[in-house]
N, C-alpha and C positions, 0 to 999 in steps of 0.2 A: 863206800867211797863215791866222791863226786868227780866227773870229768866233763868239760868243757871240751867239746866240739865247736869249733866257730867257724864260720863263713862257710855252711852246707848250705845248698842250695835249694829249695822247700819240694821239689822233684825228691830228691834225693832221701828226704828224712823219710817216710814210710821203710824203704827198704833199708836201711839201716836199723830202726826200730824192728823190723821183723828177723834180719840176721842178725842181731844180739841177742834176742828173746831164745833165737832158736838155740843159738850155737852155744851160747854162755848162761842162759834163764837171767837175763839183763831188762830192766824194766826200760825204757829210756823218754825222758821226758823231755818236750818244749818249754823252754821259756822265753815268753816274747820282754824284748829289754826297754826301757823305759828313753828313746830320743827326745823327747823335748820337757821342757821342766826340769832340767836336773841338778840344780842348784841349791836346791832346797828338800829335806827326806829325814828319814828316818837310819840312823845304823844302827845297827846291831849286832852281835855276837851271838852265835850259835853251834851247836857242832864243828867249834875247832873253823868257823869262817866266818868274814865280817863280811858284812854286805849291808849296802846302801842304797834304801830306795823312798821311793817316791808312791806314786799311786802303784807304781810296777816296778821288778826290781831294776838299778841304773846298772849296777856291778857289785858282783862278789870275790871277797880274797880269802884263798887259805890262810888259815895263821903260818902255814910253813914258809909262805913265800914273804911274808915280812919280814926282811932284813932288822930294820929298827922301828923305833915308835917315838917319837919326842910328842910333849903337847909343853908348849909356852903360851903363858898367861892365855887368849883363847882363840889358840890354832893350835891344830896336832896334826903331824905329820908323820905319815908312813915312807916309810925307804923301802923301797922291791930292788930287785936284782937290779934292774935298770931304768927304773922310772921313782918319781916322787908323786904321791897325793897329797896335799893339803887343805886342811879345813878349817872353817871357823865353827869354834863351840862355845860351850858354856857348862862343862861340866869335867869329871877327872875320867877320861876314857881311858887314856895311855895304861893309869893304875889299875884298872876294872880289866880290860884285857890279858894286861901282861900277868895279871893275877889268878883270872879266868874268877873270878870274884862271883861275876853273873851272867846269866846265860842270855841277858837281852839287856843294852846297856844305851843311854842317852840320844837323845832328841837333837835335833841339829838344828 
């Protein structure tokens, strides 16, 4: 399982890395996110989340939190509980997804 921790303060992350390690045998990793350039990347599908990056990752989504998926002629669009992403593509994501077809899917 993956868990997103956001806005920990970099004080902070050692001693949280070492009370999970202890208390649960919990690895817990850094990922630094991609701020500038993010207009342009790579998504992909993998283990059940799509994620979107660039030279470094911008953001990742579980597939549980996608409400819906449309893609018209080339933009596809994600619906989450409360938010919309939208993209320009050039390829059939929405089908490759919702079908889990492949485990790494089109270039953006």
């Amino acid at each position: 399982h993956t868990y997103d921790l956001e806005n920990i303060h970099e004080s902070q992350v050692n001693s949280i890395r070492s009370a999970a390690n202890q208390h649960y045998g919990l690895s817990v990793l850094s990922t630094e996110l991609e701020t500038l350039g993010t207009t342009h990347g790579s998504l992909t599908y993998a283990n059940n989340v799509v994620t979107f990056q660039g030279e470094r990752c911008i953001f990742s989504i579980p597939k549980e939190a996608i409400r819906s998926m449309v893609e018209l002629e080339n933009e596809l669009e994600f619906k989450l509980e409360d938010a919309e992403v939208v993209f320009s593509t050039s390829s059939n994501v929405a089908r490759l997804v919702g079908a889990k077809v492949s485990e790494e899917i089109c270039i953006l």
